[in-house]
C-alpha positions in Angstrom: 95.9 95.8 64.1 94.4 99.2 62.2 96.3 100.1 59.3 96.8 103.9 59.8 97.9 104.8 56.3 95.8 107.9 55.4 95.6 109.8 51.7 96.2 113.1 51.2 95.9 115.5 48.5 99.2 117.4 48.2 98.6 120.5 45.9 101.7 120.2 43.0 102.5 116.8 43.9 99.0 114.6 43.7 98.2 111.9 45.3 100.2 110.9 48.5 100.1 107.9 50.8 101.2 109.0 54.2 101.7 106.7 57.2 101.2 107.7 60.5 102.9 105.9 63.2 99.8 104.3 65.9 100.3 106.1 69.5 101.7 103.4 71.8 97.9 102.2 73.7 98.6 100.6 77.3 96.6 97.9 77.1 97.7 96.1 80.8 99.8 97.2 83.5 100.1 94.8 86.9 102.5 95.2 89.6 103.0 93.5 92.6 105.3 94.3 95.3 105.6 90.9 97.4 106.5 91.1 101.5 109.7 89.8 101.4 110.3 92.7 98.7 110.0 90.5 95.3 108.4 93.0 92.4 106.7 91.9 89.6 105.9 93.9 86.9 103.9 93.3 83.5 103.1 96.2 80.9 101.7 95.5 77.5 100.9 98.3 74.2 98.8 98.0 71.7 101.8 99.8 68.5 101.6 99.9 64.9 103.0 96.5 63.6 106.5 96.7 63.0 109.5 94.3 61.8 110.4 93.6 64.9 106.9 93.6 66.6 104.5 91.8 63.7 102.0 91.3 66.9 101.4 94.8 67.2 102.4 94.4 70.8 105.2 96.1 73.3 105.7 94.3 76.2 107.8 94.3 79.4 107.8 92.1 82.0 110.1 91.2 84.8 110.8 89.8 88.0 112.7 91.2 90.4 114.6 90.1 93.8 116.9 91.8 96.0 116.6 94.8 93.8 117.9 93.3 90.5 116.4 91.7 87.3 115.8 87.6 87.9 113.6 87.4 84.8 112.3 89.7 82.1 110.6 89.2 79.2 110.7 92.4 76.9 111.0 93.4 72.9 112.7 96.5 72.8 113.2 98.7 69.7 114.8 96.7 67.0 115.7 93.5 69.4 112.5 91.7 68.6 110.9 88.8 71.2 113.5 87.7 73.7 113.9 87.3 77.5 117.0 87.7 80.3 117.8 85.4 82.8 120.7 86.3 85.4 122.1 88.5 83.1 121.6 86.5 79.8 119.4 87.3 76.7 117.9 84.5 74.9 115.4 84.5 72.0 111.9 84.0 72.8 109.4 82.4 70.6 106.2 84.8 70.9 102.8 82.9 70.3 100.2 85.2 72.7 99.3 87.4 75.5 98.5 84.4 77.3 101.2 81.9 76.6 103.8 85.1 77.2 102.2 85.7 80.8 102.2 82.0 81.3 105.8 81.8 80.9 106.6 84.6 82.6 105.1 83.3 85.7 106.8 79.5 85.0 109.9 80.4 85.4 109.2 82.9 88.4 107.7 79.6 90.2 111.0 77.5 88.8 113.4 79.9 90.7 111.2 79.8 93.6 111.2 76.6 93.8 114.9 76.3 92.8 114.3 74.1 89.7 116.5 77.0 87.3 
């Protein structure tokens, strides 16, 4: 990700190193609004690395039935990578875009299948 540190000259003082926090970018935004009502959603930002997002990525992702959250896949502000499932959050191992959207969708075909 860009490294948005910029230098300034700071009459009195000198020399300053000022960071300026990256604008969240949207990078992807899907949603999908089955017949029988199902809704699955996936957004994903381009941010300013971060502790608790190294990646330089924001995500949200989540499945929804019968008007409540089956599945989501998220790393909100200072919780780092993790997902919910029926009401649970677990850690989740972030490796990619593509391993994260492949998981999502897993465990959406597991519960439609009943396997989870």
């Amino acid at each position: 990700m860009t490294n948005n540190n910029t230098w300034y000259i700071i009459p009195y003082i000198g020399i300053a190193k000022i960071n300026i926090p990256m604008k969240a970018k949207l990078l992807f935004h899907r949603k999908n609004i089955e017949p029988n009502g199902d809704i699955t959603e996936m957004k994903i930002w381009q941010v300013q690395d971060s502790k608790d997002k190294p990646h330089g990525l924001k995500y949200s992702l989540v499945y929804i039935q019968n008007g409540k959250r089956v599945i989501g896949f998220d790393n909100a502000e200072g919780k780092g990578d993790h997902k919910h499932y029926k009401g649970k959050e677990y850690k989740y191992d972030f490796k990619s875009i593509n391993n994260l959207i492949n998981d999502f969708y897993g465990m959406i075909e597991k519960i439609r299948r009943d396997e989870i």
